[in-house]
C-alpha positions in Angstrom: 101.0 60.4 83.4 99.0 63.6 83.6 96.1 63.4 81.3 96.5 66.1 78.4 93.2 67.6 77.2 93.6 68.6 74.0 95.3 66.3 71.5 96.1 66.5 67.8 98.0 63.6 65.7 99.9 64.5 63.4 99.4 61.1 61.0 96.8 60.0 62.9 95.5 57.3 60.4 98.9 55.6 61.1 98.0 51.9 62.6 100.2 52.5 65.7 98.7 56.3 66.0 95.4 55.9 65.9 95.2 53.1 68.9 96.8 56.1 70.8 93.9 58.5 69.8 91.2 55.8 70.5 92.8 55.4 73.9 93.3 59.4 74.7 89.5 59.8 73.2 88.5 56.9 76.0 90.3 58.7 78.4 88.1 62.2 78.0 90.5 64.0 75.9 89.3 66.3 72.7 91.2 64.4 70.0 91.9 65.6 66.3 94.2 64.9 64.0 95.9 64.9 60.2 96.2 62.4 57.6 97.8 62.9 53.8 95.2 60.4 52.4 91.7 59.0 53.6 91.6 55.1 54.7 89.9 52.2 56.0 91.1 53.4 59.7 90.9 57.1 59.7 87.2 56.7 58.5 86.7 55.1 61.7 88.0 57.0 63.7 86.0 59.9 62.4 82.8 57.6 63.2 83.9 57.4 66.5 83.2 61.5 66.6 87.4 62.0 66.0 87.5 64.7 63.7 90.4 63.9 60.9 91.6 66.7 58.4 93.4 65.3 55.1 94.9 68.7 54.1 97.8 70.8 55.9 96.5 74.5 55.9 96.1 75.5 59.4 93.1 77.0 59.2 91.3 73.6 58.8 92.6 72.7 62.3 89.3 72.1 64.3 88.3 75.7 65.9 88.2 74.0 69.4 91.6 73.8 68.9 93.1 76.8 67.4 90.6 78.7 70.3 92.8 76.7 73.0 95.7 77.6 75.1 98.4 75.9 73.1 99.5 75.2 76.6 97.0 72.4 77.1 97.7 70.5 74.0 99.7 67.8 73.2 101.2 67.6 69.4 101.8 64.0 68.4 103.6 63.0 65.8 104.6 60.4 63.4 108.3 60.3 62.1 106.7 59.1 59.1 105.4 62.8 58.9 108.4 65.2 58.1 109.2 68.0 59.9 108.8 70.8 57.3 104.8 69.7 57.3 103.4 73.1 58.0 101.0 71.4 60.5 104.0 71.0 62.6 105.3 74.4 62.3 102.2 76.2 62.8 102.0 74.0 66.4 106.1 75.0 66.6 104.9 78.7 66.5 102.3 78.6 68.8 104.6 77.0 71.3 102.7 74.1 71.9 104.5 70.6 73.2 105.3 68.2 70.4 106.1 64.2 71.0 107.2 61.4 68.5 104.7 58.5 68.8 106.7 56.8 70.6 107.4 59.0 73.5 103.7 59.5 74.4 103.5 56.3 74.3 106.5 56.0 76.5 103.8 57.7 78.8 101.3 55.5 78.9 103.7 52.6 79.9 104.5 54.2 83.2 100.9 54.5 84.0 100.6 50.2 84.7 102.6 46.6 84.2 103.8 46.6 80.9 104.5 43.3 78.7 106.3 45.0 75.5 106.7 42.7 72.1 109.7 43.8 69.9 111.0 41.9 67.0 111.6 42.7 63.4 108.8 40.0 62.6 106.5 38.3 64.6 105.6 41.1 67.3 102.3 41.9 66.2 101.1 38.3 65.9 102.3 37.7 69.3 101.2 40.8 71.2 97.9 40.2 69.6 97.9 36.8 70.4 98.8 37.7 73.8 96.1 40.4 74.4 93.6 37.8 73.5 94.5 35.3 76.2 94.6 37.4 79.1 91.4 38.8 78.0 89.7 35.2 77.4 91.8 34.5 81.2 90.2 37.5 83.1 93.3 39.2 83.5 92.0 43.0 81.5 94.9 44.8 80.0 95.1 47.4 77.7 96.7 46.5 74.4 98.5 48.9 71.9 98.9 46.6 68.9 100.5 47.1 65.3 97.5 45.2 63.2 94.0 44.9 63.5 93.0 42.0 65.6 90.3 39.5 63.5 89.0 38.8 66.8 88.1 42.3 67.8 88.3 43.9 64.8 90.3 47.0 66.1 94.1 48.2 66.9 93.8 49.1 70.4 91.8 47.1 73.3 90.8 48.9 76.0 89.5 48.2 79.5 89.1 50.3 82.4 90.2 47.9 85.3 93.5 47.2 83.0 95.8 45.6 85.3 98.5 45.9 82.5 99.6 46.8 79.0 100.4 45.4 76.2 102.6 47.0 73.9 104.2 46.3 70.3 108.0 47.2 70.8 109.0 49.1 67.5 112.5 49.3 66.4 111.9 51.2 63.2 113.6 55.2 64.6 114.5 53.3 67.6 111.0 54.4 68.9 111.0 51.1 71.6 113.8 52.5 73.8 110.9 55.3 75.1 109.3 52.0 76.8 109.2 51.1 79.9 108.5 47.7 80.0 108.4 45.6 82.7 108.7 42.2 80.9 109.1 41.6 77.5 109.4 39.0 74.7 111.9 39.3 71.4 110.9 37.5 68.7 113.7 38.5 66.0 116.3 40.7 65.1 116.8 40.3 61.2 119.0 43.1 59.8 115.9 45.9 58.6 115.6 49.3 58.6 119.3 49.8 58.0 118.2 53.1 56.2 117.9 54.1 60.2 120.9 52.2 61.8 123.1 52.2 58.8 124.6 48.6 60.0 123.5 45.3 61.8 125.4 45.6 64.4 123.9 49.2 65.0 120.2 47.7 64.9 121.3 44.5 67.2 122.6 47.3 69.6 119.3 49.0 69.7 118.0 45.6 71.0 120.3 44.9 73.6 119.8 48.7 74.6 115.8 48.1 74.8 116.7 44.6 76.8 118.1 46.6 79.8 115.3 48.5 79.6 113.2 45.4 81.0 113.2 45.0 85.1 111.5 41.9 84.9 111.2 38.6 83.1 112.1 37.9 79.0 111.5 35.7 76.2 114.1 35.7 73.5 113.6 33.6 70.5 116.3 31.6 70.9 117.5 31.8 67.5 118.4 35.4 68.3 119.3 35.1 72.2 122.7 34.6 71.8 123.1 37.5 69.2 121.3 39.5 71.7 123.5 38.4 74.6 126.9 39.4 72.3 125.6 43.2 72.3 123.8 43.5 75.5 125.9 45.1 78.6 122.9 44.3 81.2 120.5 41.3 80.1 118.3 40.3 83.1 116.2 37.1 83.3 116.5 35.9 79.4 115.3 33.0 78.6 115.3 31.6 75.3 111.4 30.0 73.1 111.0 27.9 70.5 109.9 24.3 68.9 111.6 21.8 70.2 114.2 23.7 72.7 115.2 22.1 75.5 116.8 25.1 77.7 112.9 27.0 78.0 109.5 27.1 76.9 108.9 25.2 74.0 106.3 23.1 71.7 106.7 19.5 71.4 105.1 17.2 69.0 104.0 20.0 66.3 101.7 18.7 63.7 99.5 19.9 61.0 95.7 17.4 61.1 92.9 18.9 59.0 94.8 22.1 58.3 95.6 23.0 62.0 99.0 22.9 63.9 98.7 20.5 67.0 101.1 20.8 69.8 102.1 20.4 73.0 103.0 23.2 75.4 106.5 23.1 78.0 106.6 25.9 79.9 107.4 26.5 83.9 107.5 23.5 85.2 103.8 22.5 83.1 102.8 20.9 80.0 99.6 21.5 78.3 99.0 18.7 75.9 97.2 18.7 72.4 96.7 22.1 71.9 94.9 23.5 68.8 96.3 26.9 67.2 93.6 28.8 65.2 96.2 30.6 63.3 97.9 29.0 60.3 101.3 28.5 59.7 104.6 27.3 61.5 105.8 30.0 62.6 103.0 30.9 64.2 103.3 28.1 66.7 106.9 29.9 67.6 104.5 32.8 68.2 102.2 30.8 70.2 104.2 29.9 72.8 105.8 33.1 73.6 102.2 34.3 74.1 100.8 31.6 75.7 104.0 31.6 78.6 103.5 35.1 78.9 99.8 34.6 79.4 100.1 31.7 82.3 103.1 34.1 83.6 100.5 36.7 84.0 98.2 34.6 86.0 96.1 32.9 82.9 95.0 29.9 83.9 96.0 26.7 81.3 92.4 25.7 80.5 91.8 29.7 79.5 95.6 29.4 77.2 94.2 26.3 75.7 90.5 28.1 75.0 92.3 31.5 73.8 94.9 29.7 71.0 91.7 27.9 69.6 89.5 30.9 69.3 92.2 33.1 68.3 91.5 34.2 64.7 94.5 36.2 63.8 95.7 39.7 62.8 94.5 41.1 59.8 96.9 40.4 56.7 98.8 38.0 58.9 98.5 34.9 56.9 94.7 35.8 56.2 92.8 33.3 54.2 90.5 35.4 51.7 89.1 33.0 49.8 88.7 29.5 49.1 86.8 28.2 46.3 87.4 24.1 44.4 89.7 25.5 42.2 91.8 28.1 44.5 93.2 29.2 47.9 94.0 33.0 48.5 96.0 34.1 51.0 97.0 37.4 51.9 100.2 38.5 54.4 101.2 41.4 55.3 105.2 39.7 54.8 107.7 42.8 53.6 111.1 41.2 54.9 113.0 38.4 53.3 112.6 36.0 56.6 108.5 36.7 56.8 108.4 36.0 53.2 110.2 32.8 53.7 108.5 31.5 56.9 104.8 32.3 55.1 105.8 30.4 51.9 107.1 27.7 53.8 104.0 27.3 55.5 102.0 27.5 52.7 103.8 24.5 51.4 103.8 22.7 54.6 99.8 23.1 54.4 99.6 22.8 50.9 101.4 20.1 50.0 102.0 19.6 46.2 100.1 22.6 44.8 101.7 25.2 43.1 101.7 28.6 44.9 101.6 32.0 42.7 102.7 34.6 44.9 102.3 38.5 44.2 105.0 40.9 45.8 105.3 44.7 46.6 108.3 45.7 47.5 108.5 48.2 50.6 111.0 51.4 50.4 113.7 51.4 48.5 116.7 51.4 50.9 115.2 48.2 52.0 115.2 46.6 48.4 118.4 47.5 47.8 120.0 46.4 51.3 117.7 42.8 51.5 117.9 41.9 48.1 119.8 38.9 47.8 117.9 37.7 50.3 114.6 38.8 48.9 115.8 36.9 45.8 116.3 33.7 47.6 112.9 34.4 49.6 111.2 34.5 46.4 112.3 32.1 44.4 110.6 29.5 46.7 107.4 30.0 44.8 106.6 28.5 41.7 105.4 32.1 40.3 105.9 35.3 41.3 104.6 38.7 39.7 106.1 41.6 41.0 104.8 45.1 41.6 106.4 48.0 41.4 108.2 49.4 44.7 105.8 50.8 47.5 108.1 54.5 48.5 106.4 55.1 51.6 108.8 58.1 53.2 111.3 57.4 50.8 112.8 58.8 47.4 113.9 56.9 44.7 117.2 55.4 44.7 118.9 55.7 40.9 118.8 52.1 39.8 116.6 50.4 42.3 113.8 49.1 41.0 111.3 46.0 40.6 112.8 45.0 37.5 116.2 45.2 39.0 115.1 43.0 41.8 112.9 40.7 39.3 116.4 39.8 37.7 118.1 38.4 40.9 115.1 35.9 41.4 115.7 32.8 40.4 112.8 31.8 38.9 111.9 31.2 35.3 108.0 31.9 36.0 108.3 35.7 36.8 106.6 38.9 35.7 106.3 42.4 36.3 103.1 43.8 36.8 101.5 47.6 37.7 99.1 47.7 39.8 96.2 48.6 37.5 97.1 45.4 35.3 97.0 43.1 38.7 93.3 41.7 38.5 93.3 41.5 34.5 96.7 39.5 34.4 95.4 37.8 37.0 92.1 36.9 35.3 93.8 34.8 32.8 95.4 32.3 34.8 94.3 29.0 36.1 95.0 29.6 40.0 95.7 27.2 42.6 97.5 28.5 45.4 97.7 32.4 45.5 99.6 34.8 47.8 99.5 38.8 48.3 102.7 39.6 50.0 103.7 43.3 51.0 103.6 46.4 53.0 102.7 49.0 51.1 99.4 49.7 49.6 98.8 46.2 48.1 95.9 45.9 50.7 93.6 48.0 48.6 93.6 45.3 45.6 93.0 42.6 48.2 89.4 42.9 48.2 89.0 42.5 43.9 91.6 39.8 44.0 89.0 37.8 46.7 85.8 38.5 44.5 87.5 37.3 41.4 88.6 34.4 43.0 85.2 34.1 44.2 83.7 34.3 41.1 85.8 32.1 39.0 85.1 29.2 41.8 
């Protein structure tokens, strides 16, 4: 693509927006952008000599870029961002070329081999996973990535001899069908974001519409391949992933010694025996071997795939262990849909055999609480305690009668409580811990850190 030399993000703090600043910043470009609120990520990015405004008067634009041709600068947006923000209009009147996200990085797909991960859970684990093998197998890539990687400690990896890409495929506005991937892996398709597609069947024909997007080989999950296949006019090379499945790659003999999953690997015609995950949890060995076949597929060699799964520490707020004292095991995820709060719990229990597991959830948007929640219910009532927050909005507007008390009612559980966010810690204080869970999307992530040092403190 031609390189633009003046860019300004519009949401720029956005996980999935700011590894496309870091990358246009590597590239030469002037970069800038605007945030509503300061974080963790924006605050980074300004260290990295990104200048990041938190306000939407104009006038606070950087001067290097209200001085420029609006000619020679590309607007990028967030759909998170709406369209009345008078950041975007002021760009709108100077005639300057606007792009979702997505489309710019749409772009930077065409520039090299891209290896896109879609899935409504799953795909940052994997392409995260997968980023780290070809970079412990000496294949460079450039990886786009929808968490921050425990191993690198950053959303975006960047090389300068990239041979390929590495993308995270997201549905969510159907922003994956600007891709252009040349292989790809799909790791779920659980009804979500229906405030989007309105139905299932409208998501799942997003998915099939991104599939025939890919002119090269792909990994479905194979839970979901035949779902896919239903919808899909033109579905080339799919082959389905899994534990235990016999008609692709696959992990044999899964077990859990010393708190680690053990397996062995089938894929192409290879098996690589007694191989040690670093990452916790089940489903996380599903994850594993999409990544790892992708990485031998690449060129990878097996002793490197073996190497890379043991070293690989995780995504942040992917099943993250933040503490672990004698009395008590805290665990944060980053799990906002009914089938990611299932497969963590379960693997909690799998790991923690016996102990009782106290698990705090907030809710993500309201359309999704009210379209899920049966299913949240059931999801939840596999702990033995649950406190609820309140319900994280996000770009949303209430919805008359959805709420967290509403949803607290449908679990069945008797052990259940509602709880703001400013009582969290204190409520927390005056129970006798054993297994503890932080589950959500929204801005739970902020009281992580004070849940850890109490934890730590109590012992």
């Amino acid at each position: 693509m031609e390189r633009p030399a003046y860019l300004y993000f519009i949401g720029i703090g956005g996980i999935g927006m700011s590894g496309l600043a870091r990358y246009f910043r590597r590239q030469g470009a002037v970069v800038a952008g605007y945030d509503r609120t300061p974080s963790e990520l924006s605050g980074q990015l300004a260290l990295e000599g990104i200048a990041v405004g938190y306000d939407t008067d104009p006038r606070n634009i950087p001067a290097v870029f209200r001085d420029a041709d609006p000619a020679g600068v590309l607007v990028v947006r967030t759909p998170a961002v709406p369209l009345a923000n008078p950041l975007i209009a002021y760009w709108n009147e100077r005639g300057a070329v606007i792009k979702k996200r997505s489309e710019v990085l749409g772009l930077v797909t065409m520039d090299r081999r891209t290896i896109a991960v879609a899935g409504t859970h799953g795909k940052t684990t994997v392409s995260t996973m997968l980023a780290h093998l070809l970079t412990e197998g000496g294949v460079p890539c450039n990886a786009f990535l929808g968490g921050i990687s425990a191993n690198y400690d950053t959303n975006v990896l960047l090389n300068s001899n990239a041979v390929l890409n590495v993308v995270e495929a997201d549905e969510y506005d159907r922003s994956f069908l600007a891709l252009h991937p040349e292989e790809a892996v799909v790791t779920a398709m659980d009804p979500d974001h229906l405030d989007i597609y309105g139905t299932p069947g409208a998501m799942y024909a997003a998915y099939a519409d991104f599939a025939a997007l890919v002119t090269g080989r792909m990994l479905v999950h194979h839970r979901v391949l035949a779902r896919l296949k239903a919808h899909a006019t033109v579905l080339r090379d799919a082959v389905p992933y899994g534990i235990d499945e016999p008609d692709g790659p696959h992990a044999a003999n899964v077990a859990v010694r010393d708190g680690a999953y053990h397996f062995d690997l089938v894929a192409d015609g290879q098996m690589l025996e007694g191989l040690v995950l670093g990452m916790p949890g089940r489903h996380n060995v599903e994850n594993a071997v999409a990544a790892a076949t992708m990485a031998l597929h690449a060129g990878v060699n097996p002793g490197a795939v073996r190497k890379g799964l043991a070293s690989f520490m995780g995504v942040r707020r992917r099943f993250e262990l933040r503490a672990r004292t004698a009395q008590t095991v805290f665990i944060d995820d980053y799990a906002h849909h009914p089938t990611e709060l299932e497969a963590c719990i379960r693997s909690v229990r799998e790991l923690f055999p016996g102990r009782k597991v106290t698990g705090v959830f907030q809710p993500h948007l309201f359309s999704r609480t009210r379209d899920l929640a049966a299913d949240f219910a059931a999801s939840l009532g596999l702990l033995d305690e649950l406190i609820l927050l309140e319900i994280y909005p996000a770009r949303e507007e209430p919805i008359p009668g959805i709420t967290a008390s509403w949803l607290l009612d449908q679990v069945p559980l008797t052990n259940r409580t509602l709880c703001t966010k400013e009582g969290l810690i204190p409520l927390l204080e005056g129970r006798k811990l054993d297994i503890l869970l932080t589950l959500g999307a929204g801005d739970i992530d902020r009281l992580v850190p004070g849940i850890a040092a109490m934890v730590n403190r109590h012992g």
